[in-house]
C-alpha positions in Angstrom: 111.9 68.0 89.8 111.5 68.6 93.5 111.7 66.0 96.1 110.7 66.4 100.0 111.4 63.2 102.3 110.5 63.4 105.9 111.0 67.2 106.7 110.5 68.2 110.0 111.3 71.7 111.1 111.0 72.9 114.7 110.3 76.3 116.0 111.0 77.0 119.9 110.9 73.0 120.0 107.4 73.1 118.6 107.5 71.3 115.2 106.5 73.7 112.4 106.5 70.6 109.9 106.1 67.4 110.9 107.9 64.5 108.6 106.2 66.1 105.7 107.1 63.9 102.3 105.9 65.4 99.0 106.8 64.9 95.4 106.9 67.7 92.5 105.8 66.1 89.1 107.6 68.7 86.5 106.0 70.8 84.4 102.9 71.0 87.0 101.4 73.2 89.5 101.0 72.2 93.0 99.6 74.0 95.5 100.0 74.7 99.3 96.7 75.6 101.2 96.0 75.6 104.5 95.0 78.0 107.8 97.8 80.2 109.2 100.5 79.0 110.7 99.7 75.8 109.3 103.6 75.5 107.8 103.0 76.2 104.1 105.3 79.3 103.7 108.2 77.8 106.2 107.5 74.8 103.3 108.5 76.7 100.8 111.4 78.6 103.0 112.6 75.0 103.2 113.2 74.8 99.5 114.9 77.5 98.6 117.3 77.3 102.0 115.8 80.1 103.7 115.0 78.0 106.3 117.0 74.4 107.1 115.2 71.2 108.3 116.2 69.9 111.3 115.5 66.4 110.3 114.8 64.8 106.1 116.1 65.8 102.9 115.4 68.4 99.9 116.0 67.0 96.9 115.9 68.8 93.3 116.5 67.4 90.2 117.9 64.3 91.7 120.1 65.6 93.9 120.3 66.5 97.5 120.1 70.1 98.4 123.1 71.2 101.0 125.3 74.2 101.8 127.6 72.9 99.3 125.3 73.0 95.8 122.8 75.3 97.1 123.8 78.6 95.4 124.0 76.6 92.3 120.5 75.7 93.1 118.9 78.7 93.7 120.1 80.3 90.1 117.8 77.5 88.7 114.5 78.4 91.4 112.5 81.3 91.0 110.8 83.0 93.9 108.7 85.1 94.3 106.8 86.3 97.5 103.4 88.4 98.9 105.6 91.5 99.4 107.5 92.1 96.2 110.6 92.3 97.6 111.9 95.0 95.1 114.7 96.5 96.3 113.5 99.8 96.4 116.5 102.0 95.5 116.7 99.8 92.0 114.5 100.8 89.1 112.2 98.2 87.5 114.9 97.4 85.1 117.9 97.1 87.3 115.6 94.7 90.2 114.8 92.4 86.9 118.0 92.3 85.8 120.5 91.9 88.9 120.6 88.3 88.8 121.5 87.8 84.8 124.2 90.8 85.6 125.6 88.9 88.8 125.6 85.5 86.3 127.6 87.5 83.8 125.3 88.1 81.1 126.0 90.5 78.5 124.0 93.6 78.0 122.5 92.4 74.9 121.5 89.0 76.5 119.8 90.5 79.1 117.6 93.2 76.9 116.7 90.4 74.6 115.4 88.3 77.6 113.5 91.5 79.5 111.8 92.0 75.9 110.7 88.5 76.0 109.8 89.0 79.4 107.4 92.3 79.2 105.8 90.1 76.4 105.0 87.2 79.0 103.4 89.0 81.9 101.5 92.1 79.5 103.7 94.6 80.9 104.4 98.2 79.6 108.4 98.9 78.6 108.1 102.3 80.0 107.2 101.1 83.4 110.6 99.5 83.5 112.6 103.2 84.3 110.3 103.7 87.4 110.9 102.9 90.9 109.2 100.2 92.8 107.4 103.6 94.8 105.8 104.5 91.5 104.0 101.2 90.0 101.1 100.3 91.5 101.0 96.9 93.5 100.0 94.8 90.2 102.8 95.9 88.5 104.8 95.5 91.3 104.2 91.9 91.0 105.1 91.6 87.6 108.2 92.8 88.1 108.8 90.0 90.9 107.6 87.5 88.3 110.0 89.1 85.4 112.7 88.9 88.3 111.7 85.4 88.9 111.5 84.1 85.5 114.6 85.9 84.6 117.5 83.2 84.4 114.4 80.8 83.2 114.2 78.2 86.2 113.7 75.0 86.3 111.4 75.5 89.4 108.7 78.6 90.6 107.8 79.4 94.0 105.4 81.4 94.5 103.9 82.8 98.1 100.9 84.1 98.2 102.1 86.8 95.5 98.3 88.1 95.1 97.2 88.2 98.8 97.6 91.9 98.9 95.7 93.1 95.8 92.4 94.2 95.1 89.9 91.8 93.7 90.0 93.6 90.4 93.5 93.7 89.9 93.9 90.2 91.5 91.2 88.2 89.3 93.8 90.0 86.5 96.7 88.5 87.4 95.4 85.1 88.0 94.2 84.6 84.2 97.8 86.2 83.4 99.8 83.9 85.7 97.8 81.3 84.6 98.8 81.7 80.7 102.5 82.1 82.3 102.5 78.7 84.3 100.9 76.6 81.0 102.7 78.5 77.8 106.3 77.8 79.7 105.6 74.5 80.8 107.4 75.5 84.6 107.3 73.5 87.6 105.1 75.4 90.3 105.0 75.1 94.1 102.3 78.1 94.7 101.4 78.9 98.6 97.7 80.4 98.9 95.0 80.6 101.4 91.8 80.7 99.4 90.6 77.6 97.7 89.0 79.1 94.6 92.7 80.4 93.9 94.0 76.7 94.6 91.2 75.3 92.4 92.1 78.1 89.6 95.8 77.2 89.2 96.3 73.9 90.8 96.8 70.7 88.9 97.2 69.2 92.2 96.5 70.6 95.3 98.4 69.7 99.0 96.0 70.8 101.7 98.0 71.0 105.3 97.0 71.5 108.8 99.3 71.8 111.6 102.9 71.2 110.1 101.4 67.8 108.2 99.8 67.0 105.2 96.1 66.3 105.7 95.1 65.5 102.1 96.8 65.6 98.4 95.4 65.3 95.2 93.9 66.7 92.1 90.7 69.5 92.6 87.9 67.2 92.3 89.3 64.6 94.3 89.3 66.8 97.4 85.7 67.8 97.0 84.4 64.6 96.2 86.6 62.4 98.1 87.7 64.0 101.4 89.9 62.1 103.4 88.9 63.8 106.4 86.6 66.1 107.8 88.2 69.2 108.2 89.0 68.7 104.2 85.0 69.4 103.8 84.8 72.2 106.9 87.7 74.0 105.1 86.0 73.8 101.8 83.1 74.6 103.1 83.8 77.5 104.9 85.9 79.5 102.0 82.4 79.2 99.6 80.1 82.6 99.8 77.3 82.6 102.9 74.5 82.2 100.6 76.7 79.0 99.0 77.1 77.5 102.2 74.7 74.7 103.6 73.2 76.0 106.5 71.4 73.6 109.8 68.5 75.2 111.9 
């Protein structure tokens, strides 16, 4: 599905991403964890051409991504980021639906899909004639994921969309987004920080430090078979202070 050779991005001639190389398998979730600033999100940026490399190629389903075929490519990548992004003159409705109305769907079309949709993510219909303003930050989200999903992508990118909830509402939307990611089978590159979310969602998870990849693999393989260090300090210092083996 998605395909990164050798990106290398540079920011004030500092590389941002360093020759990083990565392979999608479709129909799985891979995850981006790291500390800050460790190139993750601009990862992600890459993708969906908010951000060009300076040096490798993007390719998505078998084809390299350009200025020629990349608005063709984004109708079939869904994003969504740790802000919303709602616009927030547009109800609900209208910020869900712009991109099937900009695609030419017909009103029917799009209704049909938006019922389908409030289904997915366990969403109230009478949310959808509110304003970004009045729906509280979870279903803020789920209107970024309805927006996402909308014009059913081929790929999902998600950035840290749960950063800035409450546990509460958080530890909800993980189990939902969960049930989302397996019950539609969607290719997922998902940006976090916290390693119990990675562990929750990832089938694979792509641990970064510094614009490079430091170790990639499935859960268990990074607990039990670091391939460096800092994989086990990182680890080790996301677990709860009474979890955390301690030296005197």
């Amino acid at each position: 599905m998605l395909n990164l050779v050798d990106i290398t991005i540079f920011f004030q001639d500092k590389p941002a991403l360093d020759r990083i190389s990565l392979t999608l398998e479709t129909g799985r979730t891979t995850i981006l964890i790291g500390p800050s600033g460790c190139g993750k999100s601009t990862l992600l940026r890459s993708v969906i051409g908010l951000v060009a490399p300076d040096a490798g190629r993007i390719e998505f389903a078998g084809t390299e991504l350009g200025p020629g075929n990349l608005a063709e490519a984004r109708r079939r990548i869904g994003y969504v980021i740790q802000s919303g992004g709602l616009f927030p003159h547009l109800t609900a409705w209208k910020n869900i639906s712009i991109a099937a109305e900009s695609s030419g769907w017909k009103s029917d079309a799009i209704s049909d899909r938006i019922e389908e949709l409030l289904h997915l993510v366990r969403l109230p219909a009478d949310t959808l004639g509110r304003y970004p303003s009045q729906l509280s930050g979870g279903q803020q989200q789920r209107i970024c994921l309805m927006r996402a999903l909308m014009l059913n992508p081929d790929l999902l990118l998600l950035d840290e969309p749960l950063a800035a909830l409450d546990p509460m509402v958080r530890a909800d939307l993980q189990t939902d987004l969960r049930h989302v990611f397996q019950s539609l089978s969607k290719t997922v590159l998902f940006v976090t920080h916290d390693m119990g979310e990675a562990m929750f969602f990832g089938d694979r998870i792509v641990l970064m430090r510094e614009g490079g990849i430091v170790q990639s693999g499935r859960p268990e393989e990074l607990v039990n078979h670091p391939s460096d260090p800092f994989v086990t300090r990182f680890i080790q210092a996301q677990r709860n202070p009474s979890e955390r083996q301690t030296t005197i």
